[in-house]
C-alpha positions as CSV (number, residue, x, y, z in Angstrom):
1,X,23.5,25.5,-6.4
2,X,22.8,28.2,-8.9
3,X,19.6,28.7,-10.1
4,X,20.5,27.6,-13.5
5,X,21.6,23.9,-12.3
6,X,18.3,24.3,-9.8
7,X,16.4,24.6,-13.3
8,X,17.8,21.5,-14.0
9,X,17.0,19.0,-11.6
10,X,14.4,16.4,-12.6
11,X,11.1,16.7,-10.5
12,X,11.3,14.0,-7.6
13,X,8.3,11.2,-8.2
14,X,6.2,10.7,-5.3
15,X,6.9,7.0,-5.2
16,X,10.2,6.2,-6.4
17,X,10.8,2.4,-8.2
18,X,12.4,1.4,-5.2
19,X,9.5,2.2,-3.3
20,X,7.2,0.5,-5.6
21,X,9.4,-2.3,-5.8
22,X,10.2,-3.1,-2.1
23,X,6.1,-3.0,-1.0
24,X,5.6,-5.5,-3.6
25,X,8.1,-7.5,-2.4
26,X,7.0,-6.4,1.5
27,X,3.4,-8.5,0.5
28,X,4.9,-11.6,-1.0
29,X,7.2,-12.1,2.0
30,X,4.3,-11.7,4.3
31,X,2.0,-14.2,2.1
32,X,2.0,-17.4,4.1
33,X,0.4,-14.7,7.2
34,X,-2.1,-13.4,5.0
35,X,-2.8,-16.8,4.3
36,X,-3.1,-18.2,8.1
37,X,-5.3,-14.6,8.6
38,X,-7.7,-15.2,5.7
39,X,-8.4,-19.0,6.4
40,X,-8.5,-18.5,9.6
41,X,-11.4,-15.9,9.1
42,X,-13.0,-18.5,6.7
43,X,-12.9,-21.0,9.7
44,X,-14.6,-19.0,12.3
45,X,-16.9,-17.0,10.0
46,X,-18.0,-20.7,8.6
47,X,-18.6,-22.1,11.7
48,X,-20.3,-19.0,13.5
49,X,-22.7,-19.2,10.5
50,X,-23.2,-23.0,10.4
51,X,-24.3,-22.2,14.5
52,X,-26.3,-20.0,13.7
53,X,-28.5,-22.0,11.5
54,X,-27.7,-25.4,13.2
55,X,-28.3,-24.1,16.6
56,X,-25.2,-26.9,17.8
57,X,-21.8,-25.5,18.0
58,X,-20.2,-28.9,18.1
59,X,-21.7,-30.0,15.3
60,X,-20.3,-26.7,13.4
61,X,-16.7,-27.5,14.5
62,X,-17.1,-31.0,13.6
63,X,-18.2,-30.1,10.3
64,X,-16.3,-27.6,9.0
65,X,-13.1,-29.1,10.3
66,X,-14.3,-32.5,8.2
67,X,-14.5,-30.2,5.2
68,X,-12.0,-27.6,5.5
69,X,-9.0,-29.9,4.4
70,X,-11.0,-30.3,0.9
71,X,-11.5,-26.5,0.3
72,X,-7.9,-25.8,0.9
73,X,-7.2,-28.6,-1.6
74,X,-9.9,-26.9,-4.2
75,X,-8.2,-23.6,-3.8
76,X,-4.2,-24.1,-3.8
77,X,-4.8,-26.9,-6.5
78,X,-6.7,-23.8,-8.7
79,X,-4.3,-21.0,-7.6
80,X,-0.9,-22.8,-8.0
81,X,-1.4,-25.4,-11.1
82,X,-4.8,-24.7,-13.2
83,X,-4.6,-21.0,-13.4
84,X,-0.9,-20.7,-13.8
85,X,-1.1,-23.5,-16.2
86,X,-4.4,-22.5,-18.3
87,X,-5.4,-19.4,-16.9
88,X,-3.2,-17.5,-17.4
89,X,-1.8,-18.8,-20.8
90,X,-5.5,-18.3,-22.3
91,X,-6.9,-21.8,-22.4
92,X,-10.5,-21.1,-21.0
93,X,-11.5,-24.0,-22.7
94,X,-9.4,-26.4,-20.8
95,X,-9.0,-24.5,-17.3
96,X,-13.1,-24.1,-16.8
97,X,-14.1,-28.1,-17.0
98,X,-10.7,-29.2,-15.3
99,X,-11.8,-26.0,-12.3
100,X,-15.4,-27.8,-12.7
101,X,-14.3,-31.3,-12.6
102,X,-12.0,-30.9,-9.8
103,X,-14.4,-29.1,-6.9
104,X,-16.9,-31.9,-8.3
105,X,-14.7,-34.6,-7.1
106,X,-13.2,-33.4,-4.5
107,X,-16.5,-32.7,-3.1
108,X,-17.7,-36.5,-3.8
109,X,-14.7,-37.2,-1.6
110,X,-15.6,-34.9,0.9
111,X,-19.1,-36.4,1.2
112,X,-18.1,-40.0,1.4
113,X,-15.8,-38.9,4.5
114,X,-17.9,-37.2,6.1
115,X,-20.5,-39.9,5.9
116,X,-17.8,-42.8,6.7
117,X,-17.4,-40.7,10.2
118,X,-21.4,-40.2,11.3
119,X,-21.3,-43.4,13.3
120,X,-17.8,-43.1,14.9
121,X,-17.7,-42.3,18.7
122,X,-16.3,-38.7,18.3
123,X,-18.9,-38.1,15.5
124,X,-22.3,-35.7,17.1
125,X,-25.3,-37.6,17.0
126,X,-26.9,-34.5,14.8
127,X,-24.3,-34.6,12.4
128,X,-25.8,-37.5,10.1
129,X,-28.1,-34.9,8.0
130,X,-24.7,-32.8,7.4
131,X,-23.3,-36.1,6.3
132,X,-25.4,-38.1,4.3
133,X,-24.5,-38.5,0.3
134,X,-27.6,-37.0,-1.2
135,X,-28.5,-34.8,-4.1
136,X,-29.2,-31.9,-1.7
137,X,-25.9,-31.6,0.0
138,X,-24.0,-32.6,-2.8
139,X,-25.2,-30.0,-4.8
140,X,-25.2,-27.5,-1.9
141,X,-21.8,-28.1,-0.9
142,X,-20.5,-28.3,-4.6
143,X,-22.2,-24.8,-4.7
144,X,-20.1,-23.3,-1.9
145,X,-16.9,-24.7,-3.0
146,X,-17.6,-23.0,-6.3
147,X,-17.8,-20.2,-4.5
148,X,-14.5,-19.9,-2.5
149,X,-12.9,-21.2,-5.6
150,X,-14.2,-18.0,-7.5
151,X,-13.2,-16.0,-4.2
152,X,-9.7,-16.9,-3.5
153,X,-9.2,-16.5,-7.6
154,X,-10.5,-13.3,-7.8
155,X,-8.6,-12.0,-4.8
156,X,-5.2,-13.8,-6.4
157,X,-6.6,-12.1,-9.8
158,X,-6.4,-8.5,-8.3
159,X,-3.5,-8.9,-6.3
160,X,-1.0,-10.1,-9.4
161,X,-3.1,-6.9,-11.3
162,X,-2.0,-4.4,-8.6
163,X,1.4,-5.8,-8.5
164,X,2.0,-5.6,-12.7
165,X,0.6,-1.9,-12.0
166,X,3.1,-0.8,-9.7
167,X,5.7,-2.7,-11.7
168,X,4.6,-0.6,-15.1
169,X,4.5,2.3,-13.3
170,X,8.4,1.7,-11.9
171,X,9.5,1.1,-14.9
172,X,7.8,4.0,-16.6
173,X,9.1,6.3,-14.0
174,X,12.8,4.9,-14.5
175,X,12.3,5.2,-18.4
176,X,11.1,9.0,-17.9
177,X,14.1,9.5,-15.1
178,X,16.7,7.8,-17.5
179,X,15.3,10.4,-21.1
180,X,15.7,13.7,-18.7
181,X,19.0,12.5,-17.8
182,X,19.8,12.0,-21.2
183,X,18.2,15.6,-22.4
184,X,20.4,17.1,-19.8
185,X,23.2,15.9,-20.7
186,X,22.8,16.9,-24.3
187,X,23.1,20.5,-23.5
188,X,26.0,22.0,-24.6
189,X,28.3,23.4,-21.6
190,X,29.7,25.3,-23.7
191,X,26.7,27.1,-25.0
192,X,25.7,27.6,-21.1
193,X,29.0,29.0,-20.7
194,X,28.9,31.9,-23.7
195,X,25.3,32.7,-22.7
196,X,26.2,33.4,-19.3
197,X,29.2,35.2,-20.3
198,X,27.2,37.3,-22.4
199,X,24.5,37.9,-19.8
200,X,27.5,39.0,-17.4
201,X,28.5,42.1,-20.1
202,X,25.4,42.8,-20.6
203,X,24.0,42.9,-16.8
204,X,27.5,45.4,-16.8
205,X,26.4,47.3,-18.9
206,X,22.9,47.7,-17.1
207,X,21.6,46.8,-21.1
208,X,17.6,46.3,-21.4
209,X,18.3,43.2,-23.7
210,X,19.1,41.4,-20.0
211,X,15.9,40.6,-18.9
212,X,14.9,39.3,-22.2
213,X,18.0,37.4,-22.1
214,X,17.5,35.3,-19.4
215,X,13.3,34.8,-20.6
216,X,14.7,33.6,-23.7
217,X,17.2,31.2,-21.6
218,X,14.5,30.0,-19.5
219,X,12.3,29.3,-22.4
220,X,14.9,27.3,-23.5
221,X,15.4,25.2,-20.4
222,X,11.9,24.6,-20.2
223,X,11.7,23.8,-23.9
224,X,14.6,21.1,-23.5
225,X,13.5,19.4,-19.9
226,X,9.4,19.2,-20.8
């Protein structure tokens, strides 16, 4: 390769599009583990912390198992239909009371479950304050769904905003790749070939006006490619 067509050559990105474009694809195909992984996290940080203040193990398991079927629902119900639906196409006004009315509900459900299990065999005898329909755990567990409602959203939030950014930046790199391919090919050969030619006689020679030749040509090149 002379060092004209070295001159050239486009600089190589760091990340090229296909790079960009296969780990996005790498953490979608790999969603349904991150899934498992982060409930499963959920699960045992839930019920280590529900020990730790209960001081009864099975009464954390029994709990959180009672409940965790109703915080997946809260969460996939959000992710999948109300923020794709209104979310996303700016209807703030509808999305927050449906979010609102939904982790209500589905926490009144919760509540009269649990409660319809305190006096079943399998239920702990300890478990009835958990369980009871009241004001306090009502508005305590409304709370925390609230909370891994704005969680999981926030996560899916950043996640679709890392994966348009690495998108953009694909594309943008194509687009630049494809207008210095096109910049190249708009040089004349022909003009190349005279200079050179001329260059040739005059390196012969051993003329002075050389070295200011090939400046001026490189000024040129650089001129053209940036």
């Amino acid at each position: 390769m002379s060092p004209f067509e070295s001159a050239v050559q486009a600089p190589r990105p760091i990340f090229s599009e296909n790079f960009s474009i296969g780990w996005i694809n790498k953490v979608h195909s790999n969603r349904l583990a991150y899934h498992i992984v982060f409930w499963l996290f959920v699960f045992v940080f839930n019920v280590a912390y529900i020990t730790f203040i209960e001081e009864d193990r099975e009464v954390s398991l029994y709990n959180f198992a009672l409940r965790i079927p109703f915080i997946l629902a809260c969460c996939y119900i959000n992710l999948y239909w109300l923020m794709p639906r209104y979310y996303s196409t700016g209807r703030l006004l509808v999305y927050t009371p449906l979010v609102l009315c939904m982790i209500l509900s589905l926490n009144a459900l919760n509540l009269l479950l649990l409660e319809s299990f305190v006096h079943t065999p399998i239920c702990p005898s300890t478990f009835e304050a958990d369980a009871t329909f009241n004001g306090s755990n009502y508005i305590y567990k409304s709370f925390y769904l609230l909370s891994i409602v704005g969680l999981t959203s926030g996560i899916k939030l950043s996640k679709d905003h890392l994966a348009e950014v690495q998108k953009t930046d694909a594309i943008e790199k194509a687009r630049l790749q494809t207008e210095l391919s096109l910049l190249k090919s708009q040089i004349n050969p022909h003009f190349f070939f005279n200079t050179l030619n001329n260059l040739y006689a005059l390196t012969m020679k051993k003329s002075d006006l050389a070295p200011d030749m090939v400046l001026r040509l490189s000024d040129l090149m650089s001129y053209s490619l940036y």
